[in-house]
N, C-alpha and C positions, 0 to 999 in steps of 0.2 A: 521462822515465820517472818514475812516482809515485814516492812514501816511504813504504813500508810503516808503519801505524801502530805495529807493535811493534816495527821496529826504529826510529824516532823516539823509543818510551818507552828501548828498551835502552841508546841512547849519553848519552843525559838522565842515565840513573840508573848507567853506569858514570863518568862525569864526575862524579856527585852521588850518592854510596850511598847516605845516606840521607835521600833525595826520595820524596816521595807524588808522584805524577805522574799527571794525571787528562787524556789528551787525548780532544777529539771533531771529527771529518770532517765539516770545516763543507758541506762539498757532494758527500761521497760520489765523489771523484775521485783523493783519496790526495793533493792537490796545497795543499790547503785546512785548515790543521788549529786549532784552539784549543789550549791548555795553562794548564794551573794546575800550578805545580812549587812546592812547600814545603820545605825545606829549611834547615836551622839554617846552611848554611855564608854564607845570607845574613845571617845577624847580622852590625849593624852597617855593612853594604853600601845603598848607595844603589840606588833602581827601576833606573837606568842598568847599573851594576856589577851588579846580582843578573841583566836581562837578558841582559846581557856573556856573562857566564858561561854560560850556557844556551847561547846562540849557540855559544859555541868549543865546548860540546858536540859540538855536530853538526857540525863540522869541515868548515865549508866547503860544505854541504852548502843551506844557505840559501840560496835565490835556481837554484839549480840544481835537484836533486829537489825540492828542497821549496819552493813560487810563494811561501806566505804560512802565519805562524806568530801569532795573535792570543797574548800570551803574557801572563799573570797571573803574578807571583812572590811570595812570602811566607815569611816564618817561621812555625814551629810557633809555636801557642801554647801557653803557657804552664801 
């Protein structure tokens, strides 16, 4: 079963309140998504850790609803 793209932005940004979360449906299947997540809580976190985190967002949910996540992380700037 897909993963609704608004509930993928909702567990993102309850894990991460204040994330700008930008995804798009790389193939229109609900299975396939992109992300770009900004968030100050990666200050200081390494690409691995700033991923990490994302992932436990969606609690297990990876690999299961959701096939593949192309994921971009970053901090605000400044």
């Amino acid at each position: 079963m897909p993963m609704d793209l608004g509930e993928l932005e909702r567990m993102i940004k309850q894990a991460l309140p204040d994330a700008t979360v930008t995804i798009e449906d790389l193939r229109g299947d609900g299975d396939h998504y992109a992300a770009h997540v900004v968030s100050s809580a990666f200050a200081g976190k390494s690409r691995v850790q700033q991923h990490q985190m994302v992932y436990q967002a969606l609690q297990g949910r990876m690999g299961n609803e959701l096939h593949a996540l192309a994921l971009q992380t970053s901090v605000p700037e400044a």
